[in-house]
PDB file of N, CA, C and O in Angstrom:
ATOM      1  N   UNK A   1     108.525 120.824  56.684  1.00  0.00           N
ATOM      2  CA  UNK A   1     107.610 121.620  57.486  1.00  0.00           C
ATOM      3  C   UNK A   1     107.225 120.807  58.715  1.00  0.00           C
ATOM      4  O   UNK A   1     106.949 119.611  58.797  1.00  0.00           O
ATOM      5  N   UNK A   2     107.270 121.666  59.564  1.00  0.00           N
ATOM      6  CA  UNK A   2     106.963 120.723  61.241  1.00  0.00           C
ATOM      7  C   UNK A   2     105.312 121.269  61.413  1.00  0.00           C
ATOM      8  O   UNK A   2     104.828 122.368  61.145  1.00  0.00           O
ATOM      9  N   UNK A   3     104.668 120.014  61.978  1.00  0.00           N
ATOM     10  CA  UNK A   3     103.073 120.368  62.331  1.00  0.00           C
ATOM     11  C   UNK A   3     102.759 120.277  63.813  1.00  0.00           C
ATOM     12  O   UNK A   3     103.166 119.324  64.477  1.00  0.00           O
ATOM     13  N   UNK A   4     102.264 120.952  64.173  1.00  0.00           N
ATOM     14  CA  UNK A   4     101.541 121.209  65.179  1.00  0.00           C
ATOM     15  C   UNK A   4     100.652 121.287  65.978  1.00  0.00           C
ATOM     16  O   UNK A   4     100.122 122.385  65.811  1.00  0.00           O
ATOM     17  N   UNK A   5     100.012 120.567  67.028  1.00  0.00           N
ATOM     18  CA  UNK A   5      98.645 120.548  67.206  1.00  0.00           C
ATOM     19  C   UNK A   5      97.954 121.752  68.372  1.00  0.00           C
ATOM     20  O   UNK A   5      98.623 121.743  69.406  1.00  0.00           O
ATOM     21  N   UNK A   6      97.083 122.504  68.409  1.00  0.00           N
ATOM     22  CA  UNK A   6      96.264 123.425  69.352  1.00  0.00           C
ATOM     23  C   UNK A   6      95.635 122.423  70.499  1.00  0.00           C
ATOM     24  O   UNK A   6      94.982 121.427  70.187  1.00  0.00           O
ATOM     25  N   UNK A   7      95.827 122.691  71.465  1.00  0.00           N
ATOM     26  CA  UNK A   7      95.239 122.568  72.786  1.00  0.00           C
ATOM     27  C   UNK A   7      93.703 122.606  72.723  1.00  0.00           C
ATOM     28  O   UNK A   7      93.127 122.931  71.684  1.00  0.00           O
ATOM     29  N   UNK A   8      93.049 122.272  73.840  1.00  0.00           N
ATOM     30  CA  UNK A   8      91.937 122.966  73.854  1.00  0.00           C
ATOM     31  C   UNK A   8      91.956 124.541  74.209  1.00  0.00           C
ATOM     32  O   UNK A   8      91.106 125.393  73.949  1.00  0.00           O
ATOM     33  N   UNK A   9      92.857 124.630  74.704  1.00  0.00           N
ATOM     34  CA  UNK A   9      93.401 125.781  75.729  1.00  0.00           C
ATOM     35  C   UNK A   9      93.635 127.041  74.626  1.00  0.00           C
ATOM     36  O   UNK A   9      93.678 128.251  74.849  1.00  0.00           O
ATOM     37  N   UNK A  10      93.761 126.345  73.424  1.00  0.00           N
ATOM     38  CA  UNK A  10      94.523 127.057  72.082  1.00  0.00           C
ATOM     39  C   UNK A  10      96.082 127.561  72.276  1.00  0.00           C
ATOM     40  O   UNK A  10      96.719 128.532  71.868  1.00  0.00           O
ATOM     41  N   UNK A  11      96.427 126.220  73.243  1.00  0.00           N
ATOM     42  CA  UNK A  11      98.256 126.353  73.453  1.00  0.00           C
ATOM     43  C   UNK A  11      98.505 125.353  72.109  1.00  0.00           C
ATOM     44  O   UNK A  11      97.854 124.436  71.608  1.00  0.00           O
ATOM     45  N   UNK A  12     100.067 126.151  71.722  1.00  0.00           N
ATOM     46  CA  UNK A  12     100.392 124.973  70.680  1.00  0.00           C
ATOM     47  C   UNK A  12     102.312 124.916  71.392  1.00  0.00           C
ATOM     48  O   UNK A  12     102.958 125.789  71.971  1.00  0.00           O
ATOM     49  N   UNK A  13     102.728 123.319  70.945  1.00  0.00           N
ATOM     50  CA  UNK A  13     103.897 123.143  71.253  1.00  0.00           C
ATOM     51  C   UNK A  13     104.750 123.567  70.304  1.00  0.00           C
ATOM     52  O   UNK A  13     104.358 123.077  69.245  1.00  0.00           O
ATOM     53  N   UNK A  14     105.512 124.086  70.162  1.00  0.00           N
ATOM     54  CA  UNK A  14     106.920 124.783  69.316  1.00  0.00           C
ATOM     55  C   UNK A  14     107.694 123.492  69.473  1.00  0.00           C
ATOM     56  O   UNK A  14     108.148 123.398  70.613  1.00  0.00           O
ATOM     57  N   UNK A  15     107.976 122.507  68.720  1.00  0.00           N
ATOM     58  CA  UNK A  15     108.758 121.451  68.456  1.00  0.00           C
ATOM     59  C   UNK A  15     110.384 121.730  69.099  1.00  0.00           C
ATOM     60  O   UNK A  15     110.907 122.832  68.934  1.00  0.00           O
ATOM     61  N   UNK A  16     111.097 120.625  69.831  1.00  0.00           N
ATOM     62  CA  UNK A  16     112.384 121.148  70.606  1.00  0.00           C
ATOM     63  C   UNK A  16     113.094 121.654  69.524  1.00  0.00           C
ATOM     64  O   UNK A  16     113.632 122.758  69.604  1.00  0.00           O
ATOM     65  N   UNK A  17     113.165 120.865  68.363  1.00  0.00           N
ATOM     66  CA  UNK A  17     114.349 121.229  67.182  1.00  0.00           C
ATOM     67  C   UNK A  17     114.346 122.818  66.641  1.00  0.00           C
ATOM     68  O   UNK A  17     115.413 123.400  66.443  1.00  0.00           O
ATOM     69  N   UNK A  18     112.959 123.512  66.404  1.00  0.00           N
ATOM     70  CA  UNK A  18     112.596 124.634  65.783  1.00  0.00           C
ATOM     71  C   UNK A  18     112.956 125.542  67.223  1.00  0.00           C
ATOM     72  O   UNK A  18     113.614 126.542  66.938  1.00  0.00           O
ATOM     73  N   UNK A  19     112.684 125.415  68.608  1.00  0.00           N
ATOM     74  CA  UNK A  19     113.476 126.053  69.981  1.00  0.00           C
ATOM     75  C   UNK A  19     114.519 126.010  69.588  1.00  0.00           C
ATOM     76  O   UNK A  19     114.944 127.094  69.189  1.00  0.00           O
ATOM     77  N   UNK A  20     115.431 124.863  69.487  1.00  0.00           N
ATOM     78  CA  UNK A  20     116.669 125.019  69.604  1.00  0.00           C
ATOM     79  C   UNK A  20     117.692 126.184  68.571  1.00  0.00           C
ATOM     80  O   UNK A  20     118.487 127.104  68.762  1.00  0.00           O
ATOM     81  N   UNK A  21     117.034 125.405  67.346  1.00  0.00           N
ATOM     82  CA  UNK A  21     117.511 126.353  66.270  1.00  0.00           C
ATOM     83  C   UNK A  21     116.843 127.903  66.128  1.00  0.00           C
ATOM     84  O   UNK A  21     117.039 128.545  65.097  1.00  0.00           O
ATOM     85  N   UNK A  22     116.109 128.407  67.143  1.00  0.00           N
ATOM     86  CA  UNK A  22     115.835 129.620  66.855  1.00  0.00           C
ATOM     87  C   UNK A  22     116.110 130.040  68.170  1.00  0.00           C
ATOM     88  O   UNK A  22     115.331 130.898  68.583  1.00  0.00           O
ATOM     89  N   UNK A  23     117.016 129.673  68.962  1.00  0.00           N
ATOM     90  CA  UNK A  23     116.810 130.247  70.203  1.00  0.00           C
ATOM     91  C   UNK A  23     115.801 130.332  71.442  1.00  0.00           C
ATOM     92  O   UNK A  23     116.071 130.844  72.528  1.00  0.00           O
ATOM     93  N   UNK A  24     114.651 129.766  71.098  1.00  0.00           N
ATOM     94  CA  UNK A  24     113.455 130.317  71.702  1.00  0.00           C
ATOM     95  C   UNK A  24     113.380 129.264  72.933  1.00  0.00           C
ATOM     96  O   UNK A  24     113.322 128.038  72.840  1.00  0.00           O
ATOM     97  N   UNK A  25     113.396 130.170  74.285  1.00  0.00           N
ATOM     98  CA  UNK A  25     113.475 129.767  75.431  1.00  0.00           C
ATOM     99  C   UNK A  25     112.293 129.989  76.356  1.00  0.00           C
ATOM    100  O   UNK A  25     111.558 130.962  76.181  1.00  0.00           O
ATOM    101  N   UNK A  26     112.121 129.266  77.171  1.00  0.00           N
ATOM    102  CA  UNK A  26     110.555 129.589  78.103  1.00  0.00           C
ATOM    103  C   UNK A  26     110.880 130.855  78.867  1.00  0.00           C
ATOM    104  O   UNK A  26     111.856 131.105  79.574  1.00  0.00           O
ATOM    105  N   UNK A  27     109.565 131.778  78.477  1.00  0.00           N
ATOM    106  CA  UNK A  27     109.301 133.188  78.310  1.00  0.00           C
ATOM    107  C   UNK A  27     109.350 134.030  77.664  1.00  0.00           C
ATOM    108  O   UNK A  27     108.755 135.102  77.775  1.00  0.00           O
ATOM    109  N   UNK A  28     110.293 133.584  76.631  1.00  0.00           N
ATOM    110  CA  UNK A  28     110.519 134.552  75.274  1.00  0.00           C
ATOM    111  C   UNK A  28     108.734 134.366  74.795  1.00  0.00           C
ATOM    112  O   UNK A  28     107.816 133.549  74.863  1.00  0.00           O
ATOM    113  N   UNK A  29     109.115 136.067  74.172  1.00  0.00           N
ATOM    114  CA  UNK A  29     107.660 136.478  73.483  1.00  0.00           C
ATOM    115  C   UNK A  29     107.574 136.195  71.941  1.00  0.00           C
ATOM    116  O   UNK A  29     108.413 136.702  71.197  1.00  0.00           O
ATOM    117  N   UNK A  30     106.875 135.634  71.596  1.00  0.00           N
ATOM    118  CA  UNK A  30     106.617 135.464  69.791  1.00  0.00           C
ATOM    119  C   UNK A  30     105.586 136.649  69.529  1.00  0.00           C
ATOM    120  O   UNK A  30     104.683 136.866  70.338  1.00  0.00           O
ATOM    121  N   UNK A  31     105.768 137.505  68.229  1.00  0.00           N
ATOM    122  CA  UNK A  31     104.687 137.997  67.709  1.00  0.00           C
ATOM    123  C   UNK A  31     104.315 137.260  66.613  1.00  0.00           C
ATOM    124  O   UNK A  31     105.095 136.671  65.863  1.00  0.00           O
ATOM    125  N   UNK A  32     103.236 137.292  66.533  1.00  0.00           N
ATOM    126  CA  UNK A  32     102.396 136.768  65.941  1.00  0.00           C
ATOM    127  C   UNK A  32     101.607 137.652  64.315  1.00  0.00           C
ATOM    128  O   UNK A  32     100.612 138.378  64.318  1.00  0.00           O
ATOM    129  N   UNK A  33     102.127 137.411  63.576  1.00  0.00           N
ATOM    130  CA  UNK A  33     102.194 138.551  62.034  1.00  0.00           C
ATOM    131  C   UNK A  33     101.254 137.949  61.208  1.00  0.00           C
ATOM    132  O   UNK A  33     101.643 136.993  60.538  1.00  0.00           O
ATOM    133  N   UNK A  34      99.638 138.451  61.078  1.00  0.00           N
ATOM    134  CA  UNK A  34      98.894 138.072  60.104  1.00  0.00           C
ATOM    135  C   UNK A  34      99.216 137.860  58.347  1.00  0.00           C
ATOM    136  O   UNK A  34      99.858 138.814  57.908  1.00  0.00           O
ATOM    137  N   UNK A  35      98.987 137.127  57.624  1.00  0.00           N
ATOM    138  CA  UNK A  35      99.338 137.165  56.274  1.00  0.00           C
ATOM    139  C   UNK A  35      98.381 136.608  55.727  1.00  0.00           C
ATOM    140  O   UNK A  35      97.435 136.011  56.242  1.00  0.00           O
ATOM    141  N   UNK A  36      98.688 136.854  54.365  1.00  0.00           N
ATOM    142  CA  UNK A  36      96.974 136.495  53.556  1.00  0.00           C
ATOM    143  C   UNK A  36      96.631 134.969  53.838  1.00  0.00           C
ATOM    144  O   UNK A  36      95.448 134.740  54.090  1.00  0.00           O
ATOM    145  N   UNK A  37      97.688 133.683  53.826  1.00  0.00           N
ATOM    146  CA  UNK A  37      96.882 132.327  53.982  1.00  0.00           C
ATOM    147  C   UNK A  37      97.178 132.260  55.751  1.00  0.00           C
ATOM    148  O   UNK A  37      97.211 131.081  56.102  1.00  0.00           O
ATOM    149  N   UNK A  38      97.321 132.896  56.519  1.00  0.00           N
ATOM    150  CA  UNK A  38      97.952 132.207  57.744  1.00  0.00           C
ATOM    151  C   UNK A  38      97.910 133.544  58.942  1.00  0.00           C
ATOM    152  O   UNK A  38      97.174 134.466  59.293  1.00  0.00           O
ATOM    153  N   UNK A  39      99.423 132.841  59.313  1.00  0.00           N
ATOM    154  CA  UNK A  39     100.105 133.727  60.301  1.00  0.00           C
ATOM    155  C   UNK A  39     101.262 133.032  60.305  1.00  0.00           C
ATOM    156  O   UNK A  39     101.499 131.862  60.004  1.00  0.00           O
ATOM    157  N   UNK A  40     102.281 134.334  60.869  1.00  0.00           N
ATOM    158  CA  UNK A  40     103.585 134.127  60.815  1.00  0.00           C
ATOM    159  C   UNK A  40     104.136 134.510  62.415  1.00  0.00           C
ATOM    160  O   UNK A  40     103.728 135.595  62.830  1.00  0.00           O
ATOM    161  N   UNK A  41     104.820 133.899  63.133  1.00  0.00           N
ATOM    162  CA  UNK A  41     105.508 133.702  64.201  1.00  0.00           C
ATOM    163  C   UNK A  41     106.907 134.217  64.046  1.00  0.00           C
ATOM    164  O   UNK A  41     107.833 133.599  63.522  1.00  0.00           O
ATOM    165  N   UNK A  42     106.946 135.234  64.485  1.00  0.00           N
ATOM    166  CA  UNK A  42     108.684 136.067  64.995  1.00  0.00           C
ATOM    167  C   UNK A  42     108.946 136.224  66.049  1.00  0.00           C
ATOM    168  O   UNK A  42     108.303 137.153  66.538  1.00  0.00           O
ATOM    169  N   UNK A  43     109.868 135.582  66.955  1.00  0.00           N
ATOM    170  CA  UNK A  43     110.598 135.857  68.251  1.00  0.00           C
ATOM    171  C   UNK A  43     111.485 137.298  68.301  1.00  0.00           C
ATOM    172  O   UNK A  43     112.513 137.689  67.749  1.00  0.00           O
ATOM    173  N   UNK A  44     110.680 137.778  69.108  1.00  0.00           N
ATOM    174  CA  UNK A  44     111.177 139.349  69.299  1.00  0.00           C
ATOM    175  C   UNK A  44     112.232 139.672  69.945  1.00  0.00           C
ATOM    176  O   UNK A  44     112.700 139.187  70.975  1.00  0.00           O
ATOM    177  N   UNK A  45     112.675 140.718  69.139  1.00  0.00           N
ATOM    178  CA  UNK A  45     114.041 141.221  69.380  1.00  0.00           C
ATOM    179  C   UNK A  45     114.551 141.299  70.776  1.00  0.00           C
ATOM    180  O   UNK A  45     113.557 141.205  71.497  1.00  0.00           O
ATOM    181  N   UNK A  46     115.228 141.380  71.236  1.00  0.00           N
ATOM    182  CA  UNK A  46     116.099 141.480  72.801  1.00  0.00           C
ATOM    183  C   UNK A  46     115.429 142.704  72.650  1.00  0.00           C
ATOM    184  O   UNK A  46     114.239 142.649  72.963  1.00  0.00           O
ATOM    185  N   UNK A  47     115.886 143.906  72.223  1.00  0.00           N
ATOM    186  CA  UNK A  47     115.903 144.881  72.689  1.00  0.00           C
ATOM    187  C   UNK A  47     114.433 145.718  73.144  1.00  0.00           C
ATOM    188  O   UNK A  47     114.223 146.869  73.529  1.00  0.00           O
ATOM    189  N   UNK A  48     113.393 144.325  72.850  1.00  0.00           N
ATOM    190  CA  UNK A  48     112.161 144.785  73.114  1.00  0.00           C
ATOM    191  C   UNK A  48     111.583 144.143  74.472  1.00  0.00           C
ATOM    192  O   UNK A  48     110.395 144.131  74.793  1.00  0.00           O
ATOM    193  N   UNK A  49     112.725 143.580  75.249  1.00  0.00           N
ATOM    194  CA  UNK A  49     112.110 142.622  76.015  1.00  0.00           C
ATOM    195  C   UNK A  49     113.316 142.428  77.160  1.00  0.00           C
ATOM    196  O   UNK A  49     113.884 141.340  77.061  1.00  0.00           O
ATOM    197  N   UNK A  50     113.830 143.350  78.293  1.00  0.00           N
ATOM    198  CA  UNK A  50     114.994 142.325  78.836  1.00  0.00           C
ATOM    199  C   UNK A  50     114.633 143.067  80.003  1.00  0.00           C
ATOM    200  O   UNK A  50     113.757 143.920  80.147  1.00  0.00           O
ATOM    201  N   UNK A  51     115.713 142.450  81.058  1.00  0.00           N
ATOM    202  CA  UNK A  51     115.572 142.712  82.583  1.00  0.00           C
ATOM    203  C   UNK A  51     116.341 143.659  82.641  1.00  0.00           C
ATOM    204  O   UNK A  51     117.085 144.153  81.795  1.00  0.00           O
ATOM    205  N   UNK A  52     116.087 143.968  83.947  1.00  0.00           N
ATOM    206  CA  UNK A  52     116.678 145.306  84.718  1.00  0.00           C
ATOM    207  C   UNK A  52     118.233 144.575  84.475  1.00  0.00           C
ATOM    208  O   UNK A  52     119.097 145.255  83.921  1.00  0.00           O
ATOM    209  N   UNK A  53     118.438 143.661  84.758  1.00  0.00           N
ATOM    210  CA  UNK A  53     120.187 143.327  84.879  1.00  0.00           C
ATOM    211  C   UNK A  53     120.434 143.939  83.434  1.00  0.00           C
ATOM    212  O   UNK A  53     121.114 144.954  83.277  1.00  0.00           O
ATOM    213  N   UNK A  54     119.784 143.193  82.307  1.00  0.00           N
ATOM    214  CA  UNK A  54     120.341 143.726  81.220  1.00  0.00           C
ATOM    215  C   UNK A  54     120.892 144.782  80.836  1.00  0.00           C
ATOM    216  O   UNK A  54     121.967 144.845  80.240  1.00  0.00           O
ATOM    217  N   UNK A  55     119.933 146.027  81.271  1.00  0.00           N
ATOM    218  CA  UNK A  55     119.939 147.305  80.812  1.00  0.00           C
ATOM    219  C   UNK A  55     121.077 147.866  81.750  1.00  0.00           C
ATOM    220  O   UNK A  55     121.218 149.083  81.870  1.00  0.00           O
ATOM    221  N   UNK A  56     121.933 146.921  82.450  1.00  0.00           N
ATOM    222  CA  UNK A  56     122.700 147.854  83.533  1.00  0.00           C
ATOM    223  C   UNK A  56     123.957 148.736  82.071  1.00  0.00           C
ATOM    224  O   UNK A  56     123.927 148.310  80.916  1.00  0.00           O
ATOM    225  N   UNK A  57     124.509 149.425  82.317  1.00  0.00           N
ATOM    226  CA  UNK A  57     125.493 150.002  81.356  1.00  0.00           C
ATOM    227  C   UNK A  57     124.784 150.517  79.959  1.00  0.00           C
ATOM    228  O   UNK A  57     125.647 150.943  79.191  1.00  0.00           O
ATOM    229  N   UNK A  58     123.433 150.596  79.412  1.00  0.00           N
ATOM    230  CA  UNK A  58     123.170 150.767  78.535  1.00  0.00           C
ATOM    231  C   UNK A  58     122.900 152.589  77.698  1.00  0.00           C
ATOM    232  O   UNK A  58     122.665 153.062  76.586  1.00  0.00           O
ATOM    233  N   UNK A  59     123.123 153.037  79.062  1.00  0.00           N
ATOM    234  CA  UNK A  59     123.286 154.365  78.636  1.00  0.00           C
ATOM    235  C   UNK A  59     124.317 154.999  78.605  1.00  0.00           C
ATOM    236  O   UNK A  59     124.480 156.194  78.359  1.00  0.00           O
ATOM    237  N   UNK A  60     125.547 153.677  79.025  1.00  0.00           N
ATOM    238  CA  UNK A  60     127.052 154.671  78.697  1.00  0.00           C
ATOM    239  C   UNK A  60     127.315 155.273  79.608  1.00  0.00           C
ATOM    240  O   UNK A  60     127.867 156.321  79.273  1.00  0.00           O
ATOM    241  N   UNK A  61     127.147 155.108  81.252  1.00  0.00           N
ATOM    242  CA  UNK A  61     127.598 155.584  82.315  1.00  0.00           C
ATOM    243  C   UNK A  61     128.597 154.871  82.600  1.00  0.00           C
ATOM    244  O   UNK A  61     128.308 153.674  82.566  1.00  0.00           O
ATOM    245  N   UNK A  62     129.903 155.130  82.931  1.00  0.00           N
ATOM    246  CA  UNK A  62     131.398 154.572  83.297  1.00  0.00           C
ATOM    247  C   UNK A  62     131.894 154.698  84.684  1.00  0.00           C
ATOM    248  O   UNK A  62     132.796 153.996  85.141  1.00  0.00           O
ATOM    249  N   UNK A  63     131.139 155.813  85.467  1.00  0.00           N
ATOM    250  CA  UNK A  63     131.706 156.384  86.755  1.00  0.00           C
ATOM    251  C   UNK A  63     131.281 155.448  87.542  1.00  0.00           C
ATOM    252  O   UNK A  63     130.692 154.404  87.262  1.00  0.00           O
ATOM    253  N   UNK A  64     131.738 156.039  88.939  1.00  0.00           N
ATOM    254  CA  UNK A  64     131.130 154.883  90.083  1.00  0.00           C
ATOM    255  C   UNK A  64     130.029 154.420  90.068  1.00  0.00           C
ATOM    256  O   UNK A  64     128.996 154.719  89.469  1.00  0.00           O
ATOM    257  N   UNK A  65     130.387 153.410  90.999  1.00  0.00           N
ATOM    258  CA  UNK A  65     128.767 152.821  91.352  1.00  0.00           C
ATOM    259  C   UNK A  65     127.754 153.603  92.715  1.00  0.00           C
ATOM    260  O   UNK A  65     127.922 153.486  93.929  1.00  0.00           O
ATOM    261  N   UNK A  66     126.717 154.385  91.977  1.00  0.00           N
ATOM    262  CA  UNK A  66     125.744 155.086  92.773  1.00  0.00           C
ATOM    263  C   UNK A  66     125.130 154.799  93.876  1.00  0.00           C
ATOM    264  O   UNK A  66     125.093 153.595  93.621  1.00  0.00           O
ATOM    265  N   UNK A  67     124.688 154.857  94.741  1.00  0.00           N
ATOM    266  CA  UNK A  67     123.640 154.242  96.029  1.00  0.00           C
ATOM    267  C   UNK A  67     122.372 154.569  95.610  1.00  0.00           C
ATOM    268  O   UNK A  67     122.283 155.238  94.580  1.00  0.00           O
ATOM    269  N   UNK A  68     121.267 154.206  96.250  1.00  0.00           N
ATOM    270  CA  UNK A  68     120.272 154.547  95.859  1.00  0.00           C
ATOM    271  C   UNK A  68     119.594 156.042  96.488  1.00  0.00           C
ATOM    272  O   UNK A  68     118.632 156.674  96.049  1.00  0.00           O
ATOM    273  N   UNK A  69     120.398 156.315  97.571  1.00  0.00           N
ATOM    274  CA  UNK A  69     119.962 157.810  98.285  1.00  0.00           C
ATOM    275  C   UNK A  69     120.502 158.597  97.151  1.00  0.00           C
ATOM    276  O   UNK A  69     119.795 159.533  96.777  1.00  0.00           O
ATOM    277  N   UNK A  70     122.104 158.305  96.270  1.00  0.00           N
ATOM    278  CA  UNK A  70     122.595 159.549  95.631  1.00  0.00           C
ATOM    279  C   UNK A  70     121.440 159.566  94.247  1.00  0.00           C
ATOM    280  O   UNK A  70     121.489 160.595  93.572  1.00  0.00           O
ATOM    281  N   UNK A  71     120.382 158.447  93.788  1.00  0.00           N
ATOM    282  CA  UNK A  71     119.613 158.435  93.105  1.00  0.00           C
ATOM    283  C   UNK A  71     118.213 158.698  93.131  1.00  0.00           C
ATOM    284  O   UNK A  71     117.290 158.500  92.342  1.00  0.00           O
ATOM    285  N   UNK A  72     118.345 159.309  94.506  1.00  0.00           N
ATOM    286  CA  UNK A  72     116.909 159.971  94.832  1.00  0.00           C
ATOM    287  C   UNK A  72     116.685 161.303  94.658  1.00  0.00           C
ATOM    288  O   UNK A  72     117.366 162.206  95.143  1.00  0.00           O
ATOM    289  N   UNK A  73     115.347 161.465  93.686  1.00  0.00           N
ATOM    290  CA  UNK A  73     115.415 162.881  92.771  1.00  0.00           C
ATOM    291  C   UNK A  73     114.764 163.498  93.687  1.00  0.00           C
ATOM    292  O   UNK A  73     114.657 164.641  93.241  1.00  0.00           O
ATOM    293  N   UNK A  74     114.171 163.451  94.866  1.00  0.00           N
ATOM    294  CA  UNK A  74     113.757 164.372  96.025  1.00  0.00           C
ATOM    295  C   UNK A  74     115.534 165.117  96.634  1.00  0.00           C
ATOM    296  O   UNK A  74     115.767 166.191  97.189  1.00  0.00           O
ATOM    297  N   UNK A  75     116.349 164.150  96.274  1.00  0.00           N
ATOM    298  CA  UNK A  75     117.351 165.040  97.017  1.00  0.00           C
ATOM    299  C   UNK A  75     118.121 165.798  96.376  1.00  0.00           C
ATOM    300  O   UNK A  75     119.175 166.300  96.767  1.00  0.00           O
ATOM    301  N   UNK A  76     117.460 165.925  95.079  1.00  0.00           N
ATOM    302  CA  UNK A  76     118.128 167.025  94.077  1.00  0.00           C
ATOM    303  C   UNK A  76     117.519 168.331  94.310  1.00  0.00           C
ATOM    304  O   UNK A  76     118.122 169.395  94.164  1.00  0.00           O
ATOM    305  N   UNK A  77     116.196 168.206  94.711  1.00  0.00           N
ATOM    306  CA  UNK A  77     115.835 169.625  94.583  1.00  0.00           C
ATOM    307  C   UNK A  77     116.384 170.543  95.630  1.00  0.00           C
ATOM    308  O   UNK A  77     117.065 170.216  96.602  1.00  0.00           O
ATOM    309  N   UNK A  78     115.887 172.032  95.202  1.00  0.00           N
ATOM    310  CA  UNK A  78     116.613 172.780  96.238  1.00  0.00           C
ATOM    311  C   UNK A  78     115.678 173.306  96.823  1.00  0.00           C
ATOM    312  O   UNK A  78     114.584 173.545  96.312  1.00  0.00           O
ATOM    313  N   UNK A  79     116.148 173.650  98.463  1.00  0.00           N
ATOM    314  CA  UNK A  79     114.795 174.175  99.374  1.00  0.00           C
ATOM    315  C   UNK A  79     114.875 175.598  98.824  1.00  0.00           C
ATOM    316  O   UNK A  79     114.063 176.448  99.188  1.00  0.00           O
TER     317      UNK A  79
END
């Protein structure tokens, strides 16, 4: 078990070894899961957390690449 100390700040350091082996990189979000003696720390899923780059292709569009005028919903409507 790795220990940890609180800040005054009530920051605590995540040890490099427990980062490394869990992935956890500066900005990733931990939730934080109450339990009867404690709390429990889970690094949240990607899919709850990513950038605009990420999400490019995620709805399964294949066709060209759009402009942003052909993505303007004012120019859908009809007079």
């Amino acid at each position: 078990m790795k220990t940890v100390t609180v800040s005054e700040k009530g920051q605590v350091v995540i040890p490099i070894a427990l980062r490394r082996q869990y992935g956890i990189e500066p900005g990733d979000r931990l939730e934080v899961i109450p339990e009867a003696q404690g709390f429990r720390l889970v690094v949240e899923s990607d899919r709850k957390a990513r950038s605009a780059r990420e999400c490019l292709g995620l709805a399964g569009y294949s066709g060209p690449r759009l402009s942003l005028e052909d993505l303007d919903p004012a120019s859908l409507s009809k007079p």
